[in-house]
C-alpha positions as CSV (number, residue, x, y, z in Angstrom):
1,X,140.1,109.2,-49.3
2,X,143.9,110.2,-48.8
3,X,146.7,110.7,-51.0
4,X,148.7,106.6,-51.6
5,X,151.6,108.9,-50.9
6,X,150.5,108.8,-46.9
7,X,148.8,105.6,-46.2
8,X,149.0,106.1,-42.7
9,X,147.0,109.1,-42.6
10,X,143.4,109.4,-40.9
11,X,141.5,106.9,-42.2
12,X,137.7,106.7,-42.3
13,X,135.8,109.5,-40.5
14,X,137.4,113.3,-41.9
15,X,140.0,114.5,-40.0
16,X,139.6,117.3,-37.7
17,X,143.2,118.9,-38.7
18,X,144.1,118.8,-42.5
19,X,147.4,119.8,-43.6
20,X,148.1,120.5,-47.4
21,X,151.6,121.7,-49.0
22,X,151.1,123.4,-51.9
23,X,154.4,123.1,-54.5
24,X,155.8,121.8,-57.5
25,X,157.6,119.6,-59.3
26,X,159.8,121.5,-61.0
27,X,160.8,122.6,-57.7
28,X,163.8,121.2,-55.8
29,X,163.2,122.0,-52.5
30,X,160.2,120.7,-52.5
31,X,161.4,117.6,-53.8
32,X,163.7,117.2,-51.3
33,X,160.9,118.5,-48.4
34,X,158.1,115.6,-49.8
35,X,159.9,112.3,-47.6
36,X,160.4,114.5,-44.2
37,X,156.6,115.9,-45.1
38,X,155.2,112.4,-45.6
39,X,157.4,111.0,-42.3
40,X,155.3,113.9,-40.5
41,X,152.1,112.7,-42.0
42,X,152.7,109.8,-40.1
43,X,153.4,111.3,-36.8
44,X,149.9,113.0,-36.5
45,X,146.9,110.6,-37.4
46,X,144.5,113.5,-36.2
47,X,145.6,115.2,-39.2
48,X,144.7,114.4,-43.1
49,X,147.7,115.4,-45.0
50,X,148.2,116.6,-48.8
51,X,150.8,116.5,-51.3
52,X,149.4,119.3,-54.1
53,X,151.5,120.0,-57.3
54,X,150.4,123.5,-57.8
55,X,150.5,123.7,-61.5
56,X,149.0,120.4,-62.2
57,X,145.9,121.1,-60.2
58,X,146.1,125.3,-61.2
59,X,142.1,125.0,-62.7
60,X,141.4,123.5,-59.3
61,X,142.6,126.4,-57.3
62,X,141.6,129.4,-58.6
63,X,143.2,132.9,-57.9
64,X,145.1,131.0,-55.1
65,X,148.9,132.9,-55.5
66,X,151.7,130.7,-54.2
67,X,155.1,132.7,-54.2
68,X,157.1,130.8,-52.4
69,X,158.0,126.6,-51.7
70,X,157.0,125.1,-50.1
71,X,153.8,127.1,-48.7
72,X,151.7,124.8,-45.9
73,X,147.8,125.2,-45.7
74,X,146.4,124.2,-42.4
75,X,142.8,123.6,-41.4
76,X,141.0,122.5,-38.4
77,X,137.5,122.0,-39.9
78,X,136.8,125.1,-41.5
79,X,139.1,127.1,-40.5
80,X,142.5,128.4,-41.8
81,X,144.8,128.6,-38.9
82,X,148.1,129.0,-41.2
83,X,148.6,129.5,-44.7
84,X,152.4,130.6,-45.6
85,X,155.7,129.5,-47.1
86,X,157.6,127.4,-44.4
87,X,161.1,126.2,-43.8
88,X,161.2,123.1,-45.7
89,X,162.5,121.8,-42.1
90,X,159.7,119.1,-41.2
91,X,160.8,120.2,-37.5
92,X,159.1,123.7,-38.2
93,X,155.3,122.2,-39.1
94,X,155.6,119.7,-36.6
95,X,156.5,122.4,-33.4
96,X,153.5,124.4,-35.5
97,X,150.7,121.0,-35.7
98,X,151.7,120.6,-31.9
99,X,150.6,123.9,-30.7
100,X,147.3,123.5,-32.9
101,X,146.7,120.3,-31.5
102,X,146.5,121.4,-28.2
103,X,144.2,124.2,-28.8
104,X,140.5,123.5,-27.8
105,X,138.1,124.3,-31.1
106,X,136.8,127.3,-29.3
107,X,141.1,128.3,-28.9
108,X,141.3,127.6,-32.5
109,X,138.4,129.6,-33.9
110,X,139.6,132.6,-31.7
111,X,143.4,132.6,-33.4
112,X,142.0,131.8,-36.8
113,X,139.8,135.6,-36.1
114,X,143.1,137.0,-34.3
115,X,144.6,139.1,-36.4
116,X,143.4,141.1,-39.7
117,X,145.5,138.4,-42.0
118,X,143.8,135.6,-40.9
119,X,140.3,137.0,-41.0
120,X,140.9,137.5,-44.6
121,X,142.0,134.1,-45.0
122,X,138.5,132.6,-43.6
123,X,137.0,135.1,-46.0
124,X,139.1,133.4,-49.2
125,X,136.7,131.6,-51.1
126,X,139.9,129.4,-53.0
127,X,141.3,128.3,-49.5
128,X,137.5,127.7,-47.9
129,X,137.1,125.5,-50.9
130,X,140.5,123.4,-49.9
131,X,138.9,121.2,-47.9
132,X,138.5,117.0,-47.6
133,X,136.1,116.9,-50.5
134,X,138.0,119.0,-52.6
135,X,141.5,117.3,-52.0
136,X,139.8,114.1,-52.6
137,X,138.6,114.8,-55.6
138,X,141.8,116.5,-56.8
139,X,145.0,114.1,-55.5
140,X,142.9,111.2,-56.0
């Protein structure tokens, strides 16, 4: 089930990519970021993509710390390939979901283990627990 906000995302079977910014309301960048995220959404249908208003869903998302907006969780199946504050530029996560497109699963299971930062993002039990289920369940 996806978010009404992107209709034309990845409908039926899960998608392999999912793609979730984390903001809030309050906040005017973000604001401004949600049509260019959304026209994104639309560009990659192998992706599931997620609008998530931090402090209305803060229960859901345990020790999760977001310091800056907007911050971009990315996913391919169970891994966390990026999980940051971003330019709210939609250019910069769309040059960023083309270079993880192209990666084989084998590629992407490699650069999630890379580096000591994103070994301890597969261990995070909060951003494991992001996934489709989950975002279902939480953006309706």
């Amino acid at each position: 089930m996806h978010h009404p906000l992107f209709p034309n995302g990845a409908a039926g079977a899960v998608a392999e990519f999912l793609v979730v910014c984390l903001c809030a309301e309050w906040c005017g960048v973000c604001r401004e970021y949600r049509s260019g995220f959304q026209e994104t959404a639309g560009q990659f249908p192998a992706a599931s993509f997620h609008w998530l208003d931090i402090e209305l869903h803060a229960d859901d998302l345990g020790d999760l710390e977001v310091e800056n907006f907007p911050t971009l969780l990315i996913k391919r199946q169970e891994w966390v390939l990026f999980y940051a504050s971003m330019p709210p530029s939609p250019s910069h996560l769309q040059r960023l979901l083309k270079t993880f497109l192209q990666q084989s699963a084998d590629e992407s299971r490699a650069y999630a283990h890379a580096s000591v930062e994103r070994r301890c993002w597969q261990a995070n039990e909060d951003l494991q627990r992001l996934g489709p289920d989950q975002l279902a369940k939480i953006c309706g």
